[in-house]
N, C-alpha and C positions, 0 to 999 in steps of 0.2 A: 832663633828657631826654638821652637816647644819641643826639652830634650825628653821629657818622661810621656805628658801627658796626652801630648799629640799623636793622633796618626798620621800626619804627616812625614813626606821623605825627607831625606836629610838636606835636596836642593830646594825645599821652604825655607824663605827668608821672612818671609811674613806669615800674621795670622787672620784667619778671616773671624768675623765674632756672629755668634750665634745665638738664639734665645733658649734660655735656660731658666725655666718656669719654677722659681724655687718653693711654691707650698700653693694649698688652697686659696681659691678667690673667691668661689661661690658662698654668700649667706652671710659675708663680712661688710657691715656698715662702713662704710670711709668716713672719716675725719671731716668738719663740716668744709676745712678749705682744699683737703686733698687735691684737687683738681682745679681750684683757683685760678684763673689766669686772667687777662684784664677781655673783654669781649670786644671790643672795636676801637680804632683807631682814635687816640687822644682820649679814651676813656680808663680813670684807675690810674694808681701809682704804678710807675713800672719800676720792675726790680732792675740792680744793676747787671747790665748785660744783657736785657733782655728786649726785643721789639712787639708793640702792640700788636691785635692783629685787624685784619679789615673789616668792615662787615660788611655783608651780606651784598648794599648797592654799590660796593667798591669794586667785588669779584667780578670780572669779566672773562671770558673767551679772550685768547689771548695777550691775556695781561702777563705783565712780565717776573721775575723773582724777586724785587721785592717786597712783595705783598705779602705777610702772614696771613693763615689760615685758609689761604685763596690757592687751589692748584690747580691749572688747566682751566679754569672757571668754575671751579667747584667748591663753593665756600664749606666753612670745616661745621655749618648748623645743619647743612642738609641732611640729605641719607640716600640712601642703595632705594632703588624702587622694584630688585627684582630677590625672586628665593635663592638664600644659595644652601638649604637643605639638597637641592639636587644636584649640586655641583655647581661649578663655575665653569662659564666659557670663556673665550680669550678677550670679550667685549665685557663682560660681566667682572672679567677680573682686573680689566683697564680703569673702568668705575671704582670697586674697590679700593684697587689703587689711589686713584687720584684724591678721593675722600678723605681716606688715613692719612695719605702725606699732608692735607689740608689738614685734618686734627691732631696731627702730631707736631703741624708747624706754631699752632696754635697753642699746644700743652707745652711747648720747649720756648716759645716765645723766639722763634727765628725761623727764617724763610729757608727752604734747600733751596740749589742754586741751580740743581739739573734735576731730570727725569732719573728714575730707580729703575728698570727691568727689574720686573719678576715673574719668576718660571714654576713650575712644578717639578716635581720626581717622584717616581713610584719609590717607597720603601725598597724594595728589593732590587730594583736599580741601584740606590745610594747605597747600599751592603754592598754590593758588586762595587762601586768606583771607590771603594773606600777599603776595603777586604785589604789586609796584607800589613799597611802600615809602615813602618821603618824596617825596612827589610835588610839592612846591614847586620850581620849577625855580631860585631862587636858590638852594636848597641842594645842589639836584644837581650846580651847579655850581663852587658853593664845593669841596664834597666831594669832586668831580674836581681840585682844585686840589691839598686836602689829601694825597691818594694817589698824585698825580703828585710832590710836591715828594718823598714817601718813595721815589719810582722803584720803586713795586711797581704803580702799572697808567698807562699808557702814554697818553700825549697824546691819540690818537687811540679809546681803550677808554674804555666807562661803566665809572667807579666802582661806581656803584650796581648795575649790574647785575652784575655780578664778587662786589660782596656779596652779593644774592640769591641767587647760586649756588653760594657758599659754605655762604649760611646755610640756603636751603632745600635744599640737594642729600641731607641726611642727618640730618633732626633726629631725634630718638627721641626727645622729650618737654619736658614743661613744667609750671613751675607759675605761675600766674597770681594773685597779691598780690591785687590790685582783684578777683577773682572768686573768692577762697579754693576754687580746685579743679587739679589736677592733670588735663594731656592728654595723654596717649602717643601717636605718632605709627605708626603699622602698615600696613602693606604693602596695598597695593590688592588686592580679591578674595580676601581670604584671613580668618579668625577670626584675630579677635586675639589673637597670645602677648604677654604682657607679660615684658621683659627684668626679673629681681628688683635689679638694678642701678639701675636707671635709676628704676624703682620708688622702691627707697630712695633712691636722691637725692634725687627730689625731693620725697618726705615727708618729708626733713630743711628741705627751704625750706619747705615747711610750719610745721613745726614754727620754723624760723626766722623767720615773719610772726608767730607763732602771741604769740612772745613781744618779738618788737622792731619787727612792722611793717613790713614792706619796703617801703608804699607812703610811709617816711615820706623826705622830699628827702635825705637823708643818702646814701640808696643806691643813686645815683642821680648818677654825676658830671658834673660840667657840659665837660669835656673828654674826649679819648680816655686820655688818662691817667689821670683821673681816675677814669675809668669800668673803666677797667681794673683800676685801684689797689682800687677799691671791690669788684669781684667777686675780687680776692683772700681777703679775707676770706670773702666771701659763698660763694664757689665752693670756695674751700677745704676750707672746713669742711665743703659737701657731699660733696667725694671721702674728706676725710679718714675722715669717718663711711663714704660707703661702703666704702672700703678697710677699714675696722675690719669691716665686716658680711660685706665678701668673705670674709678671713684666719677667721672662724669656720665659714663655709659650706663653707670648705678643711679646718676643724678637726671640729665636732662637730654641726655643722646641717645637714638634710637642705634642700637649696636646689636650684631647677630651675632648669635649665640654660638660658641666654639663645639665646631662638632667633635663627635664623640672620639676618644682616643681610642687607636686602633690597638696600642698597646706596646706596638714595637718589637719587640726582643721576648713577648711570650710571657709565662710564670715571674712575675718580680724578682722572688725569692733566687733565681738565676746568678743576679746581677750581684758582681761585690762591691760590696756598701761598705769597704773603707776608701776601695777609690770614689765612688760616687760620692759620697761625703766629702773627700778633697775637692772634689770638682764642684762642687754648690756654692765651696764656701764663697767667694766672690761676690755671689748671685743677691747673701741673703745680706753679708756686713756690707759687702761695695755699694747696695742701695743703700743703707742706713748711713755708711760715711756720704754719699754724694749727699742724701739728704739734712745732713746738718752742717755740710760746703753751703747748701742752698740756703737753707735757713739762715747762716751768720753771714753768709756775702752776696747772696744769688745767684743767679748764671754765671754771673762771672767770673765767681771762685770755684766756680765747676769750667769753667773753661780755661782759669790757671792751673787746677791742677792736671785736666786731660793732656797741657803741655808740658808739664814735670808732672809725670808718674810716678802713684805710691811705687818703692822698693822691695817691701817686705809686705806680707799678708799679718805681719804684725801693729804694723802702721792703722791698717785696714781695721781690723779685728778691733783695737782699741782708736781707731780715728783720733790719732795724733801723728800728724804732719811730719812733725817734729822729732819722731820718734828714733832715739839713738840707739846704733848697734855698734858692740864690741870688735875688736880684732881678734881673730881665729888662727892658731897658731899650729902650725901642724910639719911637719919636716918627714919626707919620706926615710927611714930609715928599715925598710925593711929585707928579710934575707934569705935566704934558700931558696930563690927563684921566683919568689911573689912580684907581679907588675901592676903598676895599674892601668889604667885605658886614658892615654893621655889625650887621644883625641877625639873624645865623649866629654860633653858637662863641659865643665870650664877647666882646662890644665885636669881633666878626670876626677873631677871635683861635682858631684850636686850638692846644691842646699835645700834640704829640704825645707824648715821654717817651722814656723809656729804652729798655721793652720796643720798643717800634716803631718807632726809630734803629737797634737791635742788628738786625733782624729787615731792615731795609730793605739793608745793609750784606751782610748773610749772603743775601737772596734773588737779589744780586748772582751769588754763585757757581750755586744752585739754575736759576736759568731762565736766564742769560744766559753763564753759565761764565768770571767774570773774579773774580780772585781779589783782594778786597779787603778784609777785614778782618786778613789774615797772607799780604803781597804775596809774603815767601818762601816759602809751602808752596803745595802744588798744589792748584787747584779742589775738587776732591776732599775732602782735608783740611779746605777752610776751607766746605765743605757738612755736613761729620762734629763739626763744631765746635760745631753748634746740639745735633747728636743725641749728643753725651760728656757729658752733663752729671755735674757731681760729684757733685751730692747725688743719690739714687734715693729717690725712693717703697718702700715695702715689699712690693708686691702688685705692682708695673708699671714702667715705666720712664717716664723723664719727660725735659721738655727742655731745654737750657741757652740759656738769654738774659745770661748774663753774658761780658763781655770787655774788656780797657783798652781799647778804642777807645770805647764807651759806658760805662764804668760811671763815667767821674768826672760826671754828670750831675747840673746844678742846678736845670735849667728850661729852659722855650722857649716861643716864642710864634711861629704861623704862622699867618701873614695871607695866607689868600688877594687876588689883584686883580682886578680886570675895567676894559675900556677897549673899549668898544663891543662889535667879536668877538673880541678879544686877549684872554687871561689870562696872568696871572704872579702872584709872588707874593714876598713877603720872609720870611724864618726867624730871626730872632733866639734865638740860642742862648749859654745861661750854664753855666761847669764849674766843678769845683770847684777848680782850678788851672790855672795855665796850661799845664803839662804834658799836663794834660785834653783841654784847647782843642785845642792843636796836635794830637795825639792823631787827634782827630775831625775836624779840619779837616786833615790830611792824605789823612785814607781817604776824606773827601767829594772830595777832589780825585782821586784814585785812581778815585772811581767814575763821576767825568767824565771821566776823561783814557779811561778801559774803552770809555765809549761813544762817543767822539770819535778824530778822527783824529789830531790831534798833541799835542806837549808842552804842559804849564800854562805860561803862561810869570805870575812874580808882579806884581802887582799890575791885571792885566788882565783883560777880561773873557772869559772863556773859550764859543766855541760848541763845540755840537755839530749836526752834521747830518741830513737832513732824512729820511734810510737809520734813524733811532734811534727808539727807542718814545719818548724823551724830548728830541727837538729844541729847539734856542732854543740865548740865550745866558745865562751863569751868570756870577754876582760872588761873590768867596768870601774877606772879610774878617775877620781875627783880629785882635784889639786886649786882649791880656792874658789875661782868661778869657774873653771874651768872643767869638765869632762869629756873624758876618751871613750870609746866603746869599738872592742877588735871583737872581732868575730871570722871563725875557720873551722876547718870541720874538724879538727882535733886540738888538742889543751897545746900539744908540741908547736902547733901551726900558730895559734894566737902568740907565742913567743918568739917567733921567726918575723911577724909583721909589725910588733912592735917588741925589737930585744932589748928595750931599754926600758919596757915599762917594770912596775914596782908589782910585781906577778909570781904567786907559786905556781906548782903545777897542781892540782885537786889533790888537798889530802896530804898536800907536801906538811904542813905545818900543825894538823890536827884540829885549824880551829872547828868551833862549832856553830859559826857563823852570828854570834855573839855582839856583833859590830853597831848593835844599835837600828840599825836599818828593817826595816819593813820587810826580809825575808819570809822564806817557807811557804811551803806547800799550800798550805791551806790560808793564807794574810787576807780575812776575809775575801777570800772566794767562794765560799761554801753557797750552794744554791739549794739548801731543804729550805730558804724561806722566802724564795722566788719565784713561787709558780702565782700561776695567773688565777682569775676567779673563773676560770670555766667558760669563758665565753671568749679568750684568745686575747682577752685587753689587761691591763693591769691593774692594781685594785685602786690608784689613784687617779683613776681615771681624765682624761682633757685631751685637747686637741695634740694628738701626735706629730703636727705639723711636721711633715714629712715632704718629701717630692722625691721625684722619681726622672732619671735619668733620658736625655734627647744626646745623641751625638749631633756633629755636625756634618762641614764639607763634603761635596764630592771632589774637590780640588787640594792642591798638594800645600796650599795656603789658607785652610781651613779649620776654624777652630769648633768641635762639637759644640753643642746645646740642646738642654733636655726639656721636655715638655711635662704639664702641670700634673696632668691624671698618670704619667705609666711613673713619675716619680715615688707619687703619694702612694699609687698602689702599690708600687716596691717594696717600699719600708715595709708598709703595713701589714704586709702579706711577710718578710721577714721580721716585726716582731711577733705575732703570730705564730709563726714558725719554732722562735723563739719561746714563748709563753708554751708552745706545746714539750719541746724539749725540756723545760725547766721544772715541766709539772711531775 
């Protein structure tokens, strides 16, 4: 079950997967083979894992599933002969249908095996079946602990509700595992256009139940990482496919045009964009790993991994398979009434992971303006740091979640606490060197010293006060590869949850924080030389490659997805916001 990021209840065993449009489509050339695939039967190499498809005087009325690119009699060259500027009707949208699963069987190079239903929903319908979320109050509070200790939602802010408005502000669709149907989400008071995007995505997770079962626990991570690491794959493979369907719709298909986004959830700037940014990451690495699965083995090394899923969103992020994690060492030893929530998370245990250490680190400069992932460059730069990413997609632009302050990552385990109305919590975190360590335990001090008034000084426990979205006092031990991070609402309380760590109490010892480390106030966060040029953009101008948040399900086995335009205008509309502040 999806313990953080879902609105799902707690009696969700499975997830459903959704499309989650991660950046611009419009005005990007595709790659000349983007959409390559062989055009008829015995025609072209085929890759491994992959079936030809028919052409044209193959497809019949009634032909049965083995046929690629043939659905219902609908081979995947044709086209829609009616508008669906005015909406779709239920014959109009049956056509649609069968079309896309004909070019989608075509762009994947495999036949579905059954029929897809798919339905519509008003926006304001899916708000209502979805409103509310994990309604257990031990978990709403664990999950507050989890997203405080990442400094993306504020002591005093519901988690959950930050999520719902993430995830409901802009879904455009869904497909549903446990109900083998497909739901588009569409604008209140109007017929429904159906995006052929969104469409095809998610008749490729169809087609991905169709052959591995999504409701089987595998897809399905028992942490945030986990769960993220796992729609790598899952999610991947949907955009990659779509991006293959786009680059031909640019080439030789007559494809309609995705109507206009209604917007979803209102003002962008609404939405918080350190969740939203956890939630993309999937959308933008997990196509880039399926796509070089595809490239070095074809279909088929995209259909071994769909049956061993990535682990970690670290795997994902750096697309090695292979990729080895530490053991995370952690012994409850804490006292004066501190518990933790043994039956949240795993043994009350999240991992967060790499994606959403990097993300927590960079949402730093986004909403709060202190520069701490590259305390020498300006707020600005280490905001442009998520949106440079190296690798690009072929069709869109995507985002970077790698950087040496996160990437030597081996593991972690956070335990939320509770002690009557007090929460804290301890982070035990594993790198893969100590270089690593220090690495990361320097920039977590940087992002306390940002929100605090004075220097770190070492070995002590460090506050912040009462002016900060993330008040209390913080303990922030390294011991080789290894870092601790306690946090409680007073210096007494971090010694009660961990009484064995190597901690004075503020001021006990007089350092003056001396330790070498990237402390104080000011560690390049200064923003006199981060304003914008006046027109709300930055002076280095380029594609912000942005998106913009879709939730998903209206079912309790439902996983959000965001759509292309309410993403891109999100960001855009918060850096903006951004640049205004900073001026």
């Amino acid at each position: 079950m999806r313990r953080v990021l879902t609105l799902s209840t707690a009696a969700a065993a499975v997830a459903a997967v959704a499309v989650l449009c991660v950046a611009l489509t419009a005005g990007v050339a595709a790659a000349p083979d983007a959409g390559a695939v062989p055009a008829a039967s015995g025609s072209g190499p085929i890759a491994p894992g992959a079936t030809p498809s028919a052409s044209a005087d193959e497809c019949g009325t009634g032909d049965g599933t083995e046929l690629v690119g043939c659905w219902n009699g609908t081979h995947y060259e044709e086209s829609v002969d009616f508008e669906e500027t005015d909406g779709l009707n239920e014959t109009q949208l049956e056509a649609l249908t069968d079309l896309t699963m004909a070019r989608v069987e075509h762009v994947r190079q495999r036949p579905f095996k059954e029929d897809v239903p798919v339905e519509t929903v008003t926006r304001s319908e899916y708000a209502n079946d979805t409103a509310g979320g994990n309604s257990s109050e031990a978990f709403r509070r664990w999950n507050d602990g989890v997203w405080e200790a990442l400094f993306v939602v504020g002591d005093e802010t519901d988690a959950n509700e930050e999520i719902d408005s993430v995830f409901g502000g802009a879904v455009s669709g869904f497909y549903s595992p446990s109900q083998d149907r497909i739901v588009i989400v569409v604008p209140d008071g109007e017929s429904p256009d159906i995006d052929p995007s969104t469409l095809a995505h998610e008749l490729l997770h169809a087609m991905q139940d169709q052959y591995h079962d999504l409701t089987d626990p595998r897809y399905v991570g028992a942490t945030q990482d986990g769960d993220l690491a796992v729609d790598g794959i899952v999610e991947g493979e949907a955009v990659h496919v779509e991006e293959r369907y786009a680059a031909r719709c640019a080439d030789n298909w007559t494809c309609a045009e995705a109507p206009e986004s209604d917007g979803g959830g209102g003002d962008g700037a609404d939405f918080n964009f350190g969740i939203l940014q956890t939630v993309l990451q999937p959308y933008g690495d997990g196509a880039l790993y399926v796509r070089e699965l595809r490239d070095e083995g074809g279909w088929a090394a995209v259909n071994e991994t769909m049956n061993d899923p990535p682990e970690s969103t670290a795997e994902v992020i750096h697309r090695e398979p292979d990729y080895e994690e530490g053991n995370v060492t952690f012994e409850d030893a804490a006292t004066g009434g501190w518990e933790t929530y043994p039956d949240q998370g795993v043994d009350g245990a999240e991992t967060a992971g790499e994606a959403s250490m990097f993300v927590m680190f960079w949402y730093q400069s986004l909403e709060y303006r202190h520069a701490v992932l590259e305390p020498g460059a300006t707020v600005r730069q280490n905001v442009r740091i998520h949106l440079d990413a190296e690798a690009q997609l072929e069709t869109r632009a995507t985002y970077n979640y790698a950087h040496p302050v996160t990437a030597g990552w081996a593991g972690d385990e956070l335990y939320p606490y509770r002690n009557g109305d007090r929460d804290g919590y301890v982070w035990a975190t594993e790198w893969q060197t100590e270089s690593d360590a220090a690495a990361f335990r320097d920039a977590y001090v940087r992002m306390l010293t940002a929100h605090g008034d004075g220097e770190y000084a070492q070995g002590s426990v460090y506050e912040i006060g009462s002016e900060s979205d993330f008040p209390g006092a913080y303990g922030v031990e390294r011991d080789g590869t290894s870092v601790t991070i306690t946090h409680a609402p007073s210096p007494e309380g971090v010694l009660e949850l961990r009484p064995d760590a190597d901690l004075t109490l503020p001021d006990a010892d007089g350092d003056d924080g001396d330790d070498g480390s990237d402390g104080g106030a000011d560690d390049g966060n200064s923003t006199d030389d981060d304003t914008d040029d006046g027109d709300g953009t930055d002076d280095d101008s380029g594609s912000d490659g942005t998106d913009g948040g879709n939730g998903s399900g209206d079912t309790d086995d439902s996983t959000p997805g965001f759509g292309v335009a309410a993403a891109l205008v999100a960001i855009v509309a918060a850096l903006g916001l951004f640049a205004r502040r900073a001026a």
